[in-house]
C-alpha positions as CSV (number, residue, x, y, z in Angstrom):
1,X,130.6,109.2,70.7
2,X,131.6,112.6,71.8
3,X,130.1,113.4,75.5
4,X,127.2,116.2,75.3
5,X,128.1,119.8,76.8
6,X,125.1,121.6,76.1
7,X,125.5,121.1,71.9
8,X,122.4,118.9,71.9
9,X,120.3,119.4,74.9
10,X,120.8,123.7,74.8
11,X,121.9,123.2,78.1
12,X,125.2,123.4,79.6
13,X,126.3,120.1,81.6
14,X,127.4,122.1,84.7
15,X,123.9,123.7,84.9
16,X,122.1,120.2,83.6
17,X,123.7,118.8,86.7
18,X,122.3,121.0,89.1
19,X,118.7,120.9,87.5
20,X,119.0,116.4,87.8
21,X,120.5,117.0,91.3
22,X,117.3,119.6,92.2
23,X,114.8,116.9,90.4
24,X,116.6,113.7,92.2
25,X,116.1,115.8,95.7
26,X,112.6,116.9,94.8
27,X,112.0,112.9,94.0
28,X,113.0,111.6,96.9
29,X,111.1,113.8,99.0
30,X,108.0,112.2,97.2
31,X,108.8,108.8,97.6
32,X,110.3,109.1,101.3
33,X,107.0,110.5,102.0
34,X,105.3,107.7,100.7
35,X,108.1,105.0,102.8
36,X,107.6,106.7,106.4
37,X,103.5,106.7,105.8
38,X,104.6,102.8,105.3
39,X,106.3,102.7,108.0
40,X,103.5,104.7,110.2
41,X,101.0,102.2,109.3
42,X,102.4,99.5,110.2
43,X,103.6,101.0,113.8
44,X,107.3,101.1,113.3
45,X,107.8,105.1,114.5
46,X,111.1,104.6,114.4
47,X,111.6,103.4,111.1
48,X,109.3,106.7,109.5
49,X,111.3,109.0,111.7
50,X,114.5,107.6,109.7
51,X,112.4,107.9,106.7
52,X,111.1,111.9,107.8
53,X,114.7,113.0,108.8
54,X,115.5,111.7,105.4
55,X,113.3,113.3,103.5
56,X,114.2,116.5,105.2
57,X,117.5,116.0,104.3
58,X,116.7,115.5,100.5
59,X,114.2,118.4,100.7
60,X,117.3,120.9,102.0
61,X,119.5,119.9,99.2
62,X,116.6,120.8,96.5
63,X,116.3,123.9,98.1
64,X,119.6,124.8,97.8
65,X,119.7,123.3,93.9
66,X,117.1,125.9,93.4
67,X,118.8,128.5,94.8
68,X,121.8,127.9,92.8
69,X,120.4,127.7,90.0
70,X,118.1,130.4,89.9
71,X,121.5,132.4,90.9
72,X,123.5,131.3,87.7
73,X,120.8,131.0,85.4
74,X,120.0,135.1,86.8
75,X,123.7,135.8,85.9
């Protein structure tokens, strides 16, 4: 089978990528979210400031997804 470029989905894989990046970003903030209140209630600060730093880590990179995408899909 022939890899998909954009013939099936409508959507070209370069701008696909950045659009699964953005969502896999977006998703971790969600679930890192969900592993430092974890880690809050059971005391460990340490362990949910890993988990915050993280997550603000994964929120930066689907900000800048969105920003380049919103660029080349304005192009």
């Amino acid at each position: 089978m022939a890899s998909e470029t954009g013939h099936i989905t409508g959507t070209k894989d370069k701008d696909y990528n950045i659009i699964w990046f953005t969502e896999q970003c977006l998703s971790n903030v969600l679930r890192l979210e969900s592993y430092a209140e974890d880690a809050d209630r059971a005391g460990d600060t340490d362990l949910a400031d890993f988990f915050r730093r993280a997550q603000e880590t994964s929120r930066k990179g689907a900000d800048q997804g969105k920003e380049l995408l919103a660029s080349r899909l304005a192009a």
